[in-house]
C-alpha positions, 0 to 999 in steps of 0.5 A: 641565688640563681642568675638570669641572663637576658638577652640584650635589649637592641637583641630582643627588640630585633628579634621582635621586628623581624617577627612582626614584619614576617607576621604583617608580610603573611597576614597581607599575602592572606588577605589577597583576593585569590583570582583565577583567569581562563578563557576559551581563545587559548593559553596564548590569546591577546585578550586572555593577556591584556586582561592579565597584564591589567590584573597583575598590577593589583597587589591586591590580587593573587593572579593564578592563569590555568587556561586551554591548550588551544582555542576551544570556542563554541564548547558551552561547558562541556567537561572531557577526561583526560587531559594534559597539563603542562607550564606555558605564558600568555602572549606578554609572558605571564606564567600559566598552565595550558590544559588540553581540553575545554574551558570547563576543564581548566575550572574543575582542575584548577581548584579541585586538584591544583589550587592548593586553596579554591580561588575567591573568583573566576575570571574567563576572558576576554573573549574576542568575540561577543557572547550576546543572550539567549542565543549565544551564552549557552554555547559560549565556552567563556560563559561555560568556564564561569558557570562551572565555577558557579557550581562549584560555590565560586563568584565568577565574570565573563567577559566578552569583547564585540569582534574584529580587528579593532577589539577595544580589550584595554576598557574591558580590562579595566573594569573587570580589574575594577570589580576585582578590587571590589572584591578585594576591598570587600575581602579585606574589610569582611564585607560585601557589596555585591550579592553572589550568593543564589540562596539555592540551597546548594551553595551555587554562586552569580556569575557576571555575563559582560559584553563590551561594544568597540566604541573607540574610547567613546563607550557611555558606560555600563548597564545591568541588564537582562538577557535577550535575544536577537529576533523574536517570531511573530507569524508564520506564511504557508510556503506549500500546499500539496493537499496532503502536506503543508509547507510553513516558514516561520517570520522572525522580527529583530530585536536589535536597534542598532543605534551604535556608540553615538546613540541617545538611547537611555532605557535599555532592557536587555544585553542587545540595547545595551551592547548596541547602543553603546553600552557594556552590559552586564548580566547577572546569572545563575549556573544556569543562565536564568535571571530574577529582576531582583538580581539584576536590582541587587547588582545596579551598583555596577553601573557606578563602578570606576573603571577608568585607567587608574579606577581600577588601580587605586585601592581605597583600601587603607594603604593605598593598595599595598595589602591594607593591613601595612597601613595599621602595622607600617606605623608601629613598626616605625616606632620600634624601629626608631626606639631600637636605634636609640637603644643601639647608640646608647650601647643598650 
């Protein structure tokens, strides 16, 4: 008869919890929502770092910064080859890489060649200047690094500050970390509160055009809202008349009412009321730069969105935000634990 040894019991039921704490450990890093972060002000730019700085208190977010060498503002979302790579930090110290060319760049080498895994969303930002309508976004190298991503099948954001030396950066941090964990609330549970999927037959996603005024603390919140511009034409006076050539100047009208952060006005139809009135405005587009009423009902859910100084921080994910799936592991791991204690003072 043969015998069988078996391990002793305070033995295998070690083994087990290490193997199950390796499998709640990998499980909780899988279920992180993946974010890359590039701008267009450089590697080295104060809103690019207090963005990150916001970001990476989420242990929910898996934090990757691949950004330009140097400011690269104004280049829409043109592309150059070749480039260089090379390790650099942000202005607070974070890790990151700087590539030598445009926003854009940083995007397609990112997750075609230097992400093992594509990202879950590109973040480019914070701007420090505001990239407003028509006028602006198509040459904004913020809104061109996000409508790279969104040809390339990945939710993007970009965020855009008002100007000058008094940059709220902090508030803008705050809520776009608060759509962060949206999404990574929605990535833990399978489900999805905001619909980035353009159903162009191509695969292309949203991106998210934020412009946040300096109010000083007093913003009145967000608004979805459509694109605009800054004048519309409406005649045109004849300057000359040589009887042969005929001199024209066109006569533009403002579009801006410029009712700043202490204004009453609630109907805002584009990014210019919002922005100028007191609100971040929030502009869902396409890869390129069109927008559908439909989309901007479909994203009003921003509106509501918590993004106060730990709005952003709290997970309502169970477990408090510590990868949520500890929460349901956390507890039966306990119990093991306290059975192979048991286990060991009774010499088993």
């Amino acid at each position: 008869m043969s015998i069988v040894h078996r391990k002793p019991f305070a033995i295998r039921m070690a083994t087990c919890l290490v193997a199950l704490l390796f499998g709640i450990m990998a499980t909780t890093a899988s279920a992180q929502l993946r974010v890359l972060v590039t701008n267009d002000d450089g590697v080295d730019a104060e809103g690019l770092s207090v963005l990150v700085e916001r970001l990476r208190e989420n242990p929910n977010l898996d934090l990757t910064v691949i950004a330009p060498a140097d400011e690269q503002s104004a280049s829409g979302d043109d592309i150059s080859t070749p480039v260089d790579v090379f390790d650099a930090f942000t202005a607070a110290g974070y890790p990151a890489l700087a590539v030598t060319g445009e926003p854009g760049d940083t995007v397609l080498l990112a997750v075609l060649e230097l992400l093992p895994e594509p990202p879950d969303v590109v973040i480019s930002g914070i701007n420090s200047v505001f990239n407003l309508g028509r006028d602006l976004a198509p040459f904004s190298g913020t809104v061109g690094a996000a409508r790279w991503a969104a040809r390339l099948g990945i939710p993007a954001i970009a965020a855009s500050q008002a100007g000058g030396a008094d940059n709220d950066y902090e508030t803008t941090a705050d809520y776009v970390a608060a759509i962060a964990q949206l999404l990574a609330e929605d990535k833990m549970t399978g489900s999805q509160s905001l619909p980035f999927d353009t159903g162009d037959g191509r695969g292309t996603k949203v991106l998210l055009s934020i412009n946040v005024p300096n109010c000083d603390g007093n913003l009145r919140g967000f608004r979805v809202v459509a694109l605009g511009s800054f004048s519309s034409p409406t005649s045109f006076t004849l300057q000359a008349d040589d009887g042969m050539t005929r001199t024209y100047s066109r006569n533009d009208t403002s579009n801006i009412n410029q009712g700043g952060c202490d204004s009453t006005l609630e109907e805002t139809l584009t990014d210019f009321d919002a922005f100028y009135n007191g609100f971040g405005s929030i502009t869902p587009l396409d890869e390129s730069l069109s927008v559908s009423e439909p989309t901007l009902e479909d994203f009003k859910l921003l509106e509501s969105l918590n993004y106060g100084p730990q709005g952003a921080v709290v997970s309502s994910l169970p477990g408090g935000g510590s990868g949520g799936l500890s929460f349901i592991f956390l507890p039966v791991v306990a119990v093991v634990f306290r059975r192979l204690i048991r286990r060991i003072r009774k010499g088993r």
